[in-house]
DOROZA-337008 format. One line per 3 residues: number of its first residue (from 1); their letters; for each residue x, y, z of C-alpha. Coordinates in steps of 0.02 Angstrom, whole numbers. Layout:
% residues N
NUM = A = X Y Z ~ ...
% end
This chain:
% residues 340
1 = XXX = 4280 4242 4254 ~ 4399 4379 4305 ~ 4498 4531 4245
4 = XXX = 4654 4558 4138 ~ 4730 4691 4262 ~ 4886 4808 4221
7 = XXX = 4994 4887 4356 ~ 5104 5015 4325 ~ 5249 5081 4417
10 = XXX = 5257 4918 4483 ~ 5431 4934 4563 ~ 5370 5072 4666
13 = XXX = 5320 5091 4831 ~ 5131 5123 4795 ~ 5139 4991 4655
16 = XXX = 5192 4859 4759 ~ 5056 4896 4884 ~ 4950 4895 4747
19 = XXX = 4999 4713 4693 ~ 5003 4650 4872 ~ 4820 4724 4908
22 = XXX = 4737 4648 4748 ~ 4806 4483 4830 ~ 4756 4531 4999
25 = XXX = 4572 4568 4952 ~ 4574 4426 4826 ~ 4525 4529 4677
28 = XXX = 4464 4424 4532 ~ 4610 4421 4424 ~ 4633 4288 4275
31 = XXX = 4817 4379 4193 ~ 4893 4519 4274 ~ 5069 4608 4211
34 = XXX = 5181 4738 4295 ~ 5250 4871 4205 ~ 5414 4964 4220
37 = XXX = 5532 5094 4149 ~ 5643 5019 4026 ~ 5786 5038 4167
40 = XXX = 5660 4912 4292 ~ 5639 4820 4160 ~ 5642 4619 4198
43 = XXX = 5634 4671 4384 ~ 5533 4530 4483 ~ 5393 4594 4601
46 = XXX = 5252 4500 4706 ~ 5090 4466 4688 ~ 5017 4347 4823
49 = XXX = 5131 4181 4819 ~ 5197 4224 4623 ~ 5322 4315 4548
52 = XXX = 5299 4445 4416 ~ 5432 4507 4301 ~ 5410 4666 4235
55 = XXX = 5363 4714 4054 ~ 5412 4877 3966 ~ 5300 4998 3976
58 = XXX = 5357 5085 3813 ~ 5308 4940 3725 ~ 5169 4865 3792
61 = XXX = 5007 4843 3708 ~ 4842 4876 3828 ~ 4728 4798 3696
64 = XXX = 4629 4680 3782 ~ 4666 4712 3962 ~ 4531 4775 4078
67 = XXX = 4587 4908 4196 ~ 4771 4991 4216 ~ 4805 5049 4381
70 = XXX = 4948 5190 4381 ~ 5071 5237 4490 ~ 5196 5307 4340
73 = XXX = 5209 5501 4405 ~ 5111 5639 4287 ~ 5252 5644 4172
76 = XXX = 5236 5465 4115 ~ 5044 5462 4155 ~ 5002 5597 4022
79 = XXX = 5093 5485 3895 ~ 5040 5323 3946 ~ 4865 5332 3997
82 = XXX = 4791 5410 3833 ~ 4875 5271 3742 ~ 4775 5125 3869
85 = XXX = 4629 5232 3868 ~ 4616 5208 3678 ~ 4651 5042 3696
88 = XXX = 4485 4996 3788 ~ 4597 4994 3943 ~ 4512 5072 4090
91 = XXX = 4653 5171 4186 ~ 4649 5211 4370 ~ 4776 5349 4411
94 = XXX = 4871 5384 4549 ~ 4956 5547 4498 ~ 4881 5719 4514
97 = XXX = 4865 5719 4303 ~ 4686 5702 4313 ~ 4619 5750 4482
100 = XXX = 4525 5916 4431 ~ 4475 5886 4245 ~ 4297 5896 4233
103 = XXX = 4271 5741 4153 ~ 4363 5638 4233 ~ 4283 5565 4404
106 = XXX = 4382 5589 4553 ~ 4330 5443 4657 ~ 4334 5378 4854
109 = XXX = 4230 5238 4849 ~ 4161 5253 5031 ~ 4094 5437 4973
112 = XXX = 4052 5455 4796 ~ 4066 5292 4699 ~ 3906 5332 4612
115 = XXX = 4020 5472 4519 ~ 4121 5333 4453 ~ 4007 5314 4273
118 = XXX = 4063 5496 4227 ~ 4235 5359 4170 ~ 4163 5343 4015
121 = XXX = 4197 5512 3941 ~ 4392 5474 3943 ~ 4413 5301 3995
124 = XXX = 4510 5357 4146 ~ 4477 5385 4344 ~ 4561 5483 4457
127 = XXX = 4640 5435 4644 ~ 4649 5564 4743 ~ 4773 5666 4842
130 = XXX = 4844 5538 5002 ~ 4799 5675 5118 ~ 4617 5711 5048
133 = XXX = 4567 5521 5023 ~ 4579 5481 5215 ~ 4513 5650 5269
136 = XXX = 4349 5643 5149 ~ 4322 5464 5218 ~ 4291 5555 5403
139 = XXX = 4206 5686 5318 ~ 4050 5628 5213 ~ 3985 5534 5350
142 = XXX = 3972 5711 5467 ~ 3913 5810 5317 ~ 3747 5687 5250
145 = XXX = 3699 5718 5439 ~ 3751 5900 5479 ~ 3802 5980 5324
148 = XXX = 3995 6049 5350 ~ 4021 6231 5312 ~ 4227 6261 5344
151 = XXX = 4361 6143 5362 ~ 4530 6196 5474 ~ 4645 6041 5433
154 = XXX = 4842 6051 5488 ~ 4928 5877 5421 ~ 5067 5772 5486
157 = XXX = 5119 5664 5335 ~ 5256 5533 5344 ~ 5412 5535 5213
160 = XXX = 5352 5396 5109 ~ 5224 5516 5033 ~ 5381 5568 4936
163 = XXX = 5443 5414 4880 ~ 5581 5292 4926 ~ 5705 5424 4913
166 = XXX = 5637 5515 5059 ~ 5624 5358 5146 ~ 5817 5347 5141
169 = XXX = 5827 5499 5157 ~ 5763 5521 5339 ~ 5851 5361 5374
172 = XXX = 6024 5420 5331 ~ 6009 5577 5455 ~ 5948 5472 5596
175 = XXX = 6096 5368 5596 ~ 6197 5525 5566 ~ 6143 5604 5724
178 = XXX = 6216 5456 5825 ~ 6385 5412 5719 ~ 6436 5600 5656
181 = XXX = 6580 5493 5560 ~ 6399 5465 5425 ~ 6388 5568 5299
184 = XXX = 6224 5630 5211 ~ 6158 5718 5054 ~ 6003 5809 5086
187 = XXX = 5911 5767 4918 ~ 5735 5765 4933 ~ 5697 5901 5080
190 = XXX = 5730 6072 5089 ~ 5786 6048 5275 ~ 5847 5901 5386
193 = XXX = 5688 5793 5417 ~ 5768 5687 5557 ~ 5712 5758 5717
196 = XXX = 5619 5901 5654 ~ 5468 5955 5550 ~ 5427 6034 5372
199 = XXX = 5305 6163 5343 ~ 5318 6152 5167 ~ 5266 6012 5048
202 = XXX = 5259 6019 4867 ~ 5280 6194 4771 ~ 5223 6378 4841
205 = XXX = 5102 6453 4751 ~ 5063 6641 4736 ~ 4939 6662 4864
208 = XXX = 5060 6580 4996 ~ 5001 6402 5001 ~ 5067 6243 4966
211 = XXX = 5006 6153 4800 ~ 4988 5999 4933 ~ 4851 6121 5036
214 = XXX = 4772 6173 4863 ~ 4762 6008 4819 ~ 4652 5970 4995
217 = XXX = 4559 6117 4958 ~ 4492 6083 4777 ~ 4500 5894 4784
220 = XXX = 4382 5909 4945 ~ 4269 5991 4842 ~ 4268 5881 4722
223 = XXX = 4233 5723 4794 ~ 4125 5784 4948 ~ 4041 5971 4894
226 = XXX = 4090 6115 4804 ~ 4009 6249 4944 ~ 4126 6150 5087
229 = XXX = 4264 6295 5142 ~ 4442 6202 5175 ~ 4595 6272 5245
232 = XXX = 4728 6153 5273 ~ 4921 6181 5341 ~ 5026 6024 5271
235 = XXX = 5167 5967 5349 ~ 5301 5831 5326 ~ 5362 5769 5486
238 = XXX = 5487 5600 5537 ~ 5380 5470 5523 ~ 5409 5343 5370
241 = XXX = 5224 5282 5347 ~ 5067 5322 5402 ~ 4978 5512 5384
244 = XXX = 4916 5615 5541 ~ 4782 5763 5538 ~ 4696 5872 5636
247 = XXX = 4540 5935 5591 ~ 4426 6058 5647 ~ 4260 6050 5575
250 = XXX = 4124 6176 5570 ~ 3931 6118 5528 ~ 3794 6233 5475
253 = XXX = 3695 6141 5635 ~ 3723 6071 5786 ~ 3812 5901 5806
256 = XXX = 3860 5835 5960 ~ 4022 5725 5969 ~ 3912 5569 6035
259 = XXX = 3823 5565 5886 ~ 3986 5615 5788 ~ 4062 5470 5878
262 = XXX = 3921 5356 5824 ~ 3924 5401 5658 ~ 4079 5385 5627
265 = XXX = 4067 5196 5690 ~ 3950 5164 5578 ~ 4025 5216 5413
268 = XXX = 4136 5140 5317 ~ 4315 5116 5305 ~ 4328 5208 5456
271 = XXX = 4385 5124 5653 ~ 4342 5214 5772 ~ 4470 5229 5946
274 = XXX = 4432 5364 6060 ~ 4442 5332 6243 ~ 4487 5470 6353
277 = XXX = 4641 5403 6435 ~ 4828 5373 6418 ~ 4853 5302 6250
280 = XXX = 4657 5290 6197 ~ 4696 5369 6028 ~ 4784 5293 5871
283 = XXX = 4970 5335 5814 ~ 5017 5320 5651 ~ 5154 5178 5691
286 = XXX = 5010 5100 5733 ~ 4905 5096 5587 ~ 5039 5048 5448
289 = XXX = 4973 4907 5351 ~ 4781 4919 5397 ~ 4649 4963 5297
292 = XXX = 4540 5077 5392 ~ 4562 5260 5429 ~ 4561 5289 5611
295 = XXX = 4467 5428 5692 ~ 4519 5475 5871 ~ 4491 5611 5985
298 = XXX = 4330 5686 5932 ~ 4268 5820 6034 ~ 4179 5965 6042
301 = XXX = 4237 6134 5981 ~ 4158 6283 6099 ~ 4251 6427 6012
304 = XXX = 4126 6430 5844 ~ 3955 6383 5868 ~ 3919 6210 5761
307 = XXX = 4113 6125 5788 ~ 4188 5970 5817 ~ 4391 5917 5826
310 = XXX = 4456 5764 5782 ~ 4604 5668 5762 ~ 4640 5587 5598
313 = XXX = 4761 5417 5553 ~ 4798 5299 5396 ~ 4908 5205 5308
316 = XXX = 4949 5337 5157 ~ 5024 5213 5065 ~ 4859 5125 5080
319 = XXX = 4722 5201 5088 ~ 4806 5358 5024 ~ 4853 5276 4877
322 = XXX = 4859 5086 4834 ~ 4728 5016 4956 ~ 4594 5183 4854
325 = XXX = 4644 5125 4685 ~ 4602 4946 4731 ~ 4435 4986 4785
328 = XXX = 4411 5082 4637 ~ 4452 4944 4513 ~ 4335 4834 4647
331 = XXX = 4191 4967 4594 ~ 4219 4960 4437 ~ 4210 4772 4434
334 = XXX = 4062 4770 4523 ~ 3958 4921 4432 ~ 4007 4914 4244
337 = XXX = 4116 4796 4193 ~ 4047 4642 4300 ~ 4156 4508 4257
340 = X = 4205 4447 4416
% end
């Protein structure tokens, strides 16, 4: 017996990851339905060898349906996901609606699924930020061993964390840079992304960050501990898929980047590829359309006494979004609702 299994925003670029994932991983799903806007509406999307058309969200009824996974924006999310909720629909969100509401679990399966039965209080569970869910994968392995005391992150995050716009948008000034006779609309960026490099993603706030670093800061501390320091410097650069970081890590003891190394290996979700030599580190052209977040140059840091640098690399449409909420319904499944 399987699940009755919404997905919303199914047009989209994360909710079409998230249809082609419960294929890929063979969730156990008896009915499924993809939801639209009314302007999608009767839009046909994939899932494994079928064909979905979508459904209006504005009138569908969640009665009776398991789990909802959303990729609808926080605009539509704070409308639509009460209205599942109520239904006895369990919704997994996407969106930043939910991340830091106190009773709502904010959830990365490979570091604190156990959190996942605080769901009951609203009937809803939160995915977090793309560049927090990969980095908090590395993270909670390090920290059970040598408890982490300060984060330094600097990200490199690929246009598709802004949608398919920016995806065409970064296309269109490539080709305009070789045939000047193309003309452009810059849309989605402040700047010209082709061929150069954003410090700025999302909205400044008053203290000077980005809501995208406050996001890494408080969702961090959400999901791995609340006394962890994070400073992060997030930047959108020309690549269309596939998040970068840097991270500097400082422990409260000693941890030497063999053992890092070995730890690392061990956990889960995470591939190791560090070898010391031309190309013994992973891109993120490379990693589009895998699972795991890979972990390269790890290293010691001599300038602070307990450090360690590493090198960072996932799919964001995955694991930053889709591939997360998947595992999340898969928890779910497997902890509560145990149909499958």
């Amino acid at each position: 017996m399987g699940y009755r299994i919404v997905v919303a925003g199914a047009t989209g670029n994360v909710g079409r990851e998230m249809l082609n994932i419960l294929a890929e991983r063979e969730f156990p799903v008896d009915e499924i339905a993809a939801l639209a806007s009314r302007r999608s509406l009767g839009t046909e999307v994939s899932f494994g060898d079928k064909t979905l058309k979508t459904q209006d969200i504005e009138q569908f009824d969640f009665a009776g349906w398991d789990m909802a996974l959303f990729a609808i924006g926080s605009d539509a999310t704070k409308t639509y996901a009460p209205i599942a909720a109520a239904a006895g629909c369990v919704v997994i969100d996407n969106s930043s609606l939910y991340r830091y509401d106190p009773d709502v679990p904010l959830i990365v399966p490979e570091c604190n699924a156990d959190a996942i039965m605080g769901y009951s209080k609203k009937n809803i569970i939160a995915n977090p930020n793309c560049s927090t869910a990969q980095m908090v994968v590395a993270l909670k392995p390090l920290h059970d061993r040598a408890k982490i005391k300060r984060v330094v992150v600097s990200t490199y995050q690929s246009v598709s964390g802004s949608g398919k716009d920016a995806i065409d948008e970064l296309w269109d000034q490539t080709k305009a840079q070789y045939n000047p006779t193309d003309d452009y609309a810059r849309k989605v960026y402040t700047k010209d992304i082709a061929f150069n490099v954003i410090p700025h993603i999302d909205v400044f706030m008053e203290d000077g960050s980005t809501k995208e670093e406050w996001k890494m800061v408080v969702e961090t501390k959400k999901i791995v501990d609340p006394k962890i320091k994070v400073t992060a410097t997030c930047v959108r650069v020309p690549v269309f898929v596939g998040h970068s970081e840097s991270v500097n890590i400082e422990f409260e003891e000693f941890l030497d980047e063999d053992e890092a190394r070995d730890i690392l290996r061990e956990a889960p979700g995470i591939m190791v590829i560090d070898k010391r030599e031309d190309g013994g580190y992973v891109t993120p052209r490379e990693c589009v359309g895998d699972f795991a977040t890979f972990i390269s140059r790890i290293r010691q840091d001599s300038t602070v006494e307990n450090g360690i640098n590493l090198w960072c690399v996932s799919d964001n449409l995955r694991k930053g979004a889709a591939l997360n909420a998947v595992q999340i319904a898969e928890t779910l499944g497997n902890r509560v609702l145990k149909k499958g």
